[in-house]
C-alpha positions in Angstrom: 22.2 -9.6 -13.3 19.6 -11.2 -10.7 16.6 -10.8 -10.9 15.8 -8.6 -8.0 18.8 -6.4 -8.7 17.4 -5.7 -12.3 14.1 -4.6 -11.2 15.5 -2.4 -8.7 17.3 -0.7 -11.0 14.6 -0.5 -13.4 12.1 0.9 -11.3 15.0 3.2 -9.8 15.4 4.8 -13.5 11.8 5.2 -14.0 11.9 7.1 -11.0 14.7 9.5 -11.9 14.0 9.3 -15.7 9.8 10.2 -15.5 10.3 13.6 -13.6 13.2 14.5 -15.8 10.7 14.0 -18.9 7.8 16.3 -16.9 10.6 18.8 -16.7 11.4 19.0 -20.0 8.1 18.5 -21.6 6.1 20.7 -19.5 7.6 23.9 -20.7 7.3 22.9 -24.5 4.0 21.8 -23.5 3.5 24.9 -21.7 4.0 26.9 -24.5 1.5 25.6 -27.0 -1.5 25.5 -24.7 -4.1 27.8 -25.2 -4.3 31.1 -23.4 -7.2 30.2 -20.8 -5.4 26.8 -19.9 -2.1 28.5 -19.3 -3.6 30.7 -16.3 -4.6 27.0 -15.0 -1.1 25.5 -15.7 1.8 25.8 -12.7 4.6 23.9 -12.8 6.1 23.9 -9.3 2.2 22.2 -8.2 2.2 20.1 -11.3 5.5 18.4 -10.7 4.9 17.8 -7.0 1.7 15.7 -7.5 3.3 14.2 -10.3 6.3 12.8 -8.3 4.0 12.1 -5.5 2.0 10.1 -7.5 5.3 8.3 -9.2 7.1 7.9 -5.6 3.7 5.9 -4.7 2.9 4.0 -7.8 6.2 2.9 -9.7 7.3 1.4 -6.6 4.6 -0.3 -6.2 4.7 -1.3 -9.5 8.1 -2.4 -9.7 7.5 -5.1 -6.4 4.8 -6.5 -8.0 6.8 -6.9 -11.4 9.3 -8.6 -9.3 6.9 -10.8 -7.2 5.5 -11.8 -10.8 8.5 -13.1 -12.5 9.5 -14.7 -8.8 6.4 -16.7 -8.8 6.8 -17.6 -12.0 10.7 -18.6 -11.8 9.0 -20.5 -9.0 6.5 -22.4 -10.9 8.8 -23.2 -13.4 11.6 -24.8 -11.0 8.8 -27.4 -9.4 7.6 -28.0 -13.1 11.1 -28.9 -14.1 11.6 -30.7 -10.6 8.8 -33.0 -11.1 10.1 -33.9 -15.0 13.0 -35.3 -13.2 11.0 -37.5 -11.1 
């Protein structure tokens, strides 16, 4: 698989896998917190900042993964160019 194509995809199931988890954990989570902090826990508000925050940030994240290894890859080809000279 290319490059680009397998940070796509990995950044694609971070972004379906991560809210998935919150959804899971938060109720177990949810259920062992102390009975002050549960008045200040909501789900519905919790999960939209959290995908809010993950629609922003693991995008991000994955372009600059990929324009890492590209200038790298990069690097690498004009090294290997210039041992054939």
């Amino acid at each position: 698989m290319k490059t680009k194509g397998y940070y796509f995809f990995r950044t694609l199931c971070v972004m379906v896998f991560l809210p998935l988890a919150f959804i899971v954990i938060y109720p177990f989570l949810y259920v062992v917190l102390p009975e002050t902090a549960e008045r200040l826990a909501d789900l519905p508000r919790d999960l939209a900042l959290f995908v809010l925050g993950e629609a922003v940030i693991v995008p991000l994240c994955g372009v600059w993964f990929y324009f890492r290894v590209r200038r790298n890859l990069s690097k690498q080809g004009v090294q290997a160019a210039c041992d054939v000279l």
